[in-house]
Every structure is written in C-alpha cells, then in structure tokens.
C-alpha positions as CSV (number, residue, x, y, z in Angstrom):
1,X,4.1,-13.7,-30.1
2,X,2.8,-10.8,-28.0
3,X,0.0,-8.7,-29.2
4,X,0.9,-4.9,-29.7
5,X,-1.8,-2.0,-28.6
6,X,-1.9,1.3,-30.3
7,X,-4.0,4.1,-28.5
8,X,-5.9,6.5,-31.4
9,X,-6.2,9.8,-31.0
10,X,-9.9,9.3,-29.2
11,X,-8.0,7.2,-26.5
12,X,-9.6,3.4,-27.8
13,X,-7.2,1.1,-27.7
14,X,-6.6,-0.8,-31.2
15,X,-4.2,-3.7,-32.3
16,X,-4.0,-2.9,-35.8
17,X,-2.1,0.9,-35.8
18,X,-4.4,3.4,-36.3
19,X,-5.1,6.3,-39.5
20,X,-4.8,8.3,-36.7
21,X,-2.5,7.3,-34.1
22,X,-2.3,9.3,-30.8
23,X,1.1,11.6,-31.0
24,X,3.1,13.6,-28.3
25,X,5.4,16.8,-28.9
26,X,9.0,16.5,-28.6
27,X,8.3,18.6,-25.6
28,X,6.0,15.7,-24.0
29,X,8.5,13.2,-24.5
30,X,11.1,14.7,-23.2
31,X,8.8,15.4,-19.8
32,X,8.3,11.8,-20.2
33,X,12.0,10.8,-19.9
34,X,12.8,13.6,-16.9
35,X,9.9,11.7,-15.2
36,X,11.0,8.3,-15.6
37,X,14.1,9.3,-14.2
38,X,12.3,11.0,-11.2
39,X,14.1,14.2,-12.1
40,X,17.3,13.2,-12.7
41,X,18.3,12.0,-16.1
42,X,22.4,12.9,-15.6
43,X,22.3,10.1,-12.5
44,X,20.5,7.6,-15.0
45,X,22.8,8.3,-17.8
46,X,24.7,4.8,-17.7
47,X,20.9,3.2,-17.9
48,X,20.4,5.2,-20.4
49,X,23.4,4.4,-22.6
50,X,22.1,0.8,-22.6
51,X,18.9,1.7,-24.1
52,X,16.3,1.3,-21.3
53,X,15.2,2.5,-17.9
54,X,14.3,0.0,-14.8
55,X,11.4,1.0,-12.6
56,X,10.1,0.1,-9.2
57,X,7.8,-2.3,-10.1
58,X,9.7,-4.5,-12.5
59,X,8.5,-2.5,-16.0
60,X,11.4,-1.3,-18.0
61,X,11.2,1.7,-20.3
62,X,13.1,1.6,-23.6
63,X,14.3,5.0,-24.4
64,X,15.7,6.2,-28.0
65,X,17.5,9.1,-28.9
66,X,20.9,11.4,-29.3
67,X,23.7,10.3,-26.5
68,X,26.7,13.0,-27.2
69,X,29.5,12.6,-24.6
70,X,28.0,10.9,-21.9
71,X,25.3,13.3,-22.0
72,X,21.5,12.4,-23.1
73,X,20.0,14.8,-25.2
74,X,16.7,14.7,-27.1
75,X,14.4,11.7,-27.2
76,X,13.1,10.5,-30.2
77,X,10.8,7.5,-28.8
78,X,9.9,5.8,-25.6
79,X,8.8,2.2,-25.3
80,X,7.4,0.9,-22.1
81,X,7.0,-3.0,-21.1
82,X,4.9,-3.0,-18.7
83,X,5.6,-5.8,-16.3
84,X,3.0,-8.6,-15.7
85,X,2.6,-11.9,-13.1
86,X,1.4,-15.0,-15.3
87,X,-0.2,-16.9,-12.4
88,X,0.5,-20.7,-12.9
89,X,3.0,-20.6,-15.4
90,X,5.6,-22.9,-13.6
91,X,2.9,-24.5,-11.9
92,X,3.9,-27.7,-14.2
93,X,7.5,-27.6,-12.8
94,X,6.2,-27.1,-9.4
95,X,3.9,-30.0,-9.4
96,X,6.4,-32.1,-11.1
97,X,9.2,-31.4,-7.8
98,X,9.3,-34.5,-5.5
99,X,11.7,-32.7,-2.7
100,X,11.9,-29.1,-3.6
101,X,12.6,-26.9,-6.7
102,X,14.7,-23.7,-6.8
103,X,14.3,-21.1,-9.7
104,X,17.3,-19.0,-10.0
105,X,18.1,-15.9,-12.0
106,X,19.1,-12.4,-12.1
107,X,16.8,-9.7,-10.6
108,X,14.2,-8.8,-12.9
109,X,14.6,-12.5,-15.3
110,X,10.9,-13.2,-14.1
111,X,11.2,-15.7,-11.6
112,X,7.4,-16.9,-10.6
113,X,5.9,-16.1,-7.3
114,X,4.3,-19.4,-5.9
C-alpha cells in the first residue's frame, strides 16, 4: 500500500492529515491547471475528460472538476503522482533470463530501465 503525505500549513510534511492542512484558493488551483496544461487547457480538453493530465517526465496529474460541453470549467481538486524509478525491481526476472527477456507495455505502464 502506498504511504500518503500531507503538507501542513508550516510546510512539514506529515502522513497522518493534518488539524491544519495546507489549502489553496480556487484561484490557485485553477493557475495550477492552466500551468499543467502549459497554457492551454482547450487543447488538453480530451485528457481532461478522462480525469488526468500526462507530463513530460512520466507523472500524471489527476484533475477534478465541472466538464460542461466539451469545455473545462472550474477545478475542484488536483492530484499529482509523481513518477518514480524503483532500481532493481525486475532484477529477479532479469537474472532469471537464460537468452534474453523482453518487457512489453504501453507508454507510460512502467517498464524498468536496466
């Protein structure tokens, strides 16, 4: 199971949530989603429909809120995974390949890096 991390309104870092957890304005979240979608949230709006946002580098941002004709409107949450090499974890299946070993899967399934 992972571990969820809660930021308090000092900026520590807890895993039990906070008395006083760190909040944003409506304002600030929406500045959050017109930056994930480096300024353009209409040419993201089919991402957007399926709940989330891919980035560059793998993480994936999970975006709630109203969707009203095709159009995006207010955000209510954001939710980012941020993405994360386990070094060694198919090491096992690696050791255990006598000619050669492919891992296949869609982009961003987590296929390890040898």
């Amino acid at each position: 199971m992972d571990t969820s991390f809660y930021l308090t309104e000092d900026s520590s870092v807890s895993t039990v949530l906070p008395k006083n957890p760190l909040t944003i304005s409506r304002s600030e979240l929406n500045e959050v989603l017109v930056r994930l979608t480096d300024r353009s949230v209409y040419t993201r709006a089919e991402e957007l429909h399926s709940g989330y946002i891919s980035m560059k580098n793998g993480s994936r941002a999970g975006i709630c809120g109203s969707f009203t004709e095709g159009v995006f409107g207010e955000v209510s949450s954001v939710n980012i995974r941020i993405a994360r090499s386990v070094i060694g974890a198919a090491s096992r299946l690696y050791d255990k390949a006598e000619e050669g070993l492919l891992i296949a899967g869609g982009p961003g399934s987590g296929k390890p890096l040898f």
